[in-house]
C-alpha positions in Angstrom: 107.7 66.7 4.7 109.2 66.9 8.2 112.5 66.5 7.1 112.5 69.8 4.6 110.8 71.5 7.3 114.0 71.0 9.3 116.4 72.4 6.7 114.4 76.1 6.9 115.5 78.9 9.3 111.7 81.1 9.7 108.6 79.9 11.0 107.3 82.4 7.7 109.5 80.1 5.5 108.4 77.0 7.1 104.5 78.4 7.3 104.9 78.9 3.1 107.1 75.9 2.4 103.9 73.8 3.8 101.4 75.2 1.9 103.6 74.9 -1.0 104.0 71.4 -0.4 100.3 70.1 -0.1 99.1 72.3 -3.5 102.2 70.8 -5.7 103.5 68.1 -4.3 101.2 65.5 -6.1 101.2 67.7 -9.4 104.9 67.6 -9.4 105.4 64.4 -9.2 103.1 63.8 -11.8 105.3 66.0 -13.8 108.0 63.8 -13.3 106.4 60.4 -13.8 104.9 61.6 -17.3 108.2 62.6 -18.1 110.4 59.7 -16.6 107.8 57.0 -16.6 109.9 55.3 -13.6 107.7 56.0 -10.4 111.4 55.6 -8.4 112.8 58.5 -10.6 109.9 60.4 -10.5 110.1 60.4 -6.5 113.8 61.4 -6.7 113.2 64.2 -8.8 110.7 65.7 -6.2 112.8 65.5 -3.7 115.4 67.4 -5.5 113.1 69.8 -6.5 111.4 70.2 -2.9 115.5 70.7 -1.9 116.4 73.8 -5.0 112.8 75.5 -3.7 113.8 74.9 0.0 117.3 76.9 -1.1 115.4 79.5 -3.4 112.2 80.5 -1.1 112.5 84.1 -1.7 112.1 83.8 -5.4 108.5 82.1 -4.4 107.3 84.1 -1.5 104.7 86.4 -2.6 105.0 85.4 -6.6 101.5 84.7 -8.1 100.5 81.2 -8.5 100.8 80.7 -12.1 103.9 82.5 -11.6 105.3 80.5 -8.8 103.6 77.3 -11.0 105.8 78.1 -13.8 109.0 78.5 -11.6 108.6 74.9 -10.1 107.2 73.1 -13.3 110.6 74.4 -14.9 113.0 73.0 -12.1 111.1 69.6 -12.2 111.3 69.5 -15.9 115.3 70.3 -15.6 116.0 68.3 -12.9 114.0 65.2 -15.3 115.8 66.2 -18.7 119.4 66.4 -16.9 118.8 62.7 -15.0 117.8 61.6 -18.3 120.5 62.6 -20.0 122.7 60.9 -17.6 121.0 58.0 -17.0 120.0 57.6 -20.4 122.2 59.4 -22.2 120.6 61.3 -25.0 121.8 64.3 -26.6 120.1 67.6 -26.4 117.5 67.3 -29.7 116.3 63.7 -27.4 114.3 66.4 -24.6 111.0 67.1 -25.0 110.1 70.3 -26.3 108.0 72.8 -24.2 107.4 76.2 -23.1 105.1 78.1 -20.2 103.0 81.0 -21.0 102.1 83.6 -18.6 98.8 84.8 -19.1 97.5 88.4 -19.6 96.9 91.0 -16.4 93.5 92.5 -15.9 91.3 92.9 -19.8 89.6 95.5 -18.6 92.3 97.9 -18.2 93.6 97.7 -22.0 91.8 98.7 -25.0 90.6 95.8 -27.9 93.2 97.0 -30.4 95.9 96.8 -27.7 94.6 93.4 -26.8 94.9 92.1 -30.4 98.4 93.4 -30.9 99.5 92.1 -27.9 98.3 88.7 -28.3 99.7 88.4 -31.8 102.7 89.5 -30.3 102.9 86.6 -28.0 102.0 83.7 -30.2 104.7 85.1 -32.3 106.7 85.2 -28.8 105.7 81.6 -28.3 106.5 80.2 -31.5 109.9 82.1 -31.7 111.0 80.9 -28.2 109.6 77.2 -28.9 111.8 77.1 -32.3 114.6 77.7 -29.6 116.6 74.6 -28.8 117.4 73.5 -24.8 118.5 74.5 -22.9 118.5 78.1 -24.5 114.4 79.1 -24.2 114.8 77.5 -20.5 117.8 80.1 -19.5 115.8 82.6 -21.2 112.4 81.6 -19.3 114.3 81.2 -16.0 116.4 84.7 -16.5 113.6 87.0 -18.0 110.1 85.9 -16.5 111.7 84.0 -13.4 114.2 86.8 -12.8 116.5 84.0 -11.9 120.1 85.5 -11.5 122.8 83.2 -13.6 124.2 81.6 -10.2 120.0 80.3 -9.7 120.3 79.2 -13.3 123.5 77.7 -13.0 122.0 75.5 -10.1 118.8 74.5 -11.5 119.9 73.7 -15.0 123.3 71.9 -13.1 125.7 74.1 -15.7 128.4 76.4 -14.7 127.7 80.0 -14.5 130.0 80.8 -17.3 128.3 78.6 -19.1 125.0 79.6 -18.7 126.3 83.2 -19.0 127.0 81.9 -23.1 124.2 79.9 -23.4 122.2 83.3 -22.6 124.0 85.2 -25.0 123.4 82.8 -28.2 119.7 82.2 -26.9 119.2 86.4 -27.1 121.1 86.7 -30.3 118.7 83.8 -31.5 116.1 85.2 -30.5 117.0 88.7 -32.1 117.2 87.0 -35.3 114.3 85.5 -35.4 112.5 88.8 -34.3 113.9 90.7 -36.8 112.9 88.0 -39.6 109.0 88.0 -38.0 106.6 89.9 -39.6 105.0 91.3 -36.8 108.0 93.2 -35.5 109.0 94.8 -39.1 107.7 98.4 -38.5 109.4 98.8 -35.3 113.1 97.9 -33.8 112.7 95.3 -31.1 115.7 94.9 -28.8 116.5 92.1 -26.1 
């Protein structure tokens, strides 16, 4: 850990960067060896990942911890799917499918019936971003509930920013399709 510590400016930065260290550290790099099953890759991916957080603090720094979870999970993922597409060379339908959920806020401070309609509206969320192909529901993961700007993207998914600026576009058009087919949406216009 020494050697990240060196690469950050703040004691603040440093003082976080720690702590986010010991609570994922070991969880990440289980990430990674489920995905890669090559304890050597696994390790490299980590590393990687520990460097893209070290750059991107301020997007952690005073996130939630499912939240800030989410963010990481999705760079180690990435940074897993891109060195096995390199090293291994599959195509795009070869990657795991997956998506992260964000759970509701407080219960208490929404009626039953708004409860309900919200949660049907986010398994029909889910489903409708899981039937979306990478790296389309990760750009729309990292640029809506991340608030990732399209440089950040660019970074993490290792694309261009033009191209992620495209890859954005056909993921919301998609999307807007397959809202617009959904039942749940049909009474009222839903628009990304």
């Amino acid at each position: 850990m020494y050697q990240y510590l060196l690469l950050i400016k703040t004691d603040e930065e440093k003082e976080f960067f720690t702590l986010i260290y010991n609570k994922y550290n070991k969880e990440m790099f289980h990430t990674a060896d489920i995905i890669l099953r090559n304890t050597s890759d696994a390790e490299d991916v980590v590393h990687e990942t520990f460097l893209t957080l070290i750059d991107n603090l301020d997007k952690l720094i005073g996130n939630e911890p499912h939240k800030m979870w989410n963010y990481i999970v999705t760079i180690v993922k990435n940074k897993c799917f891109n060195l096995m597409k390199r090293k291994y060379k599959l195509d795009e339908q070869g990657i795991e499918d997956y998506l992260y959920t964000e759970q509701y806020g407080d219960i208490f401070e929404k009626s039953l019936d708004t409860l309900m309609i919200e949660s049907e509206r986010k398994e029909v969320m889910i489903g409708l971003l899981k039937a979306l192909k990478y790296p389309y529901k990760e750009v729309l993961l990292l640029q809506y509930y991340h608030e990732a700007s399209v440089l950040e993207i660019a970074k993490i998914l290792e694309k261009t920013p033009d191209n992620v600026r495209h890859i954005s576009i056909r993921a919301r058009r998609k999307l807007q399709s397959l809202i617009e087919e959904s039942e749940i949406w049909k009474e009222e216009r839903v628009r990304l």
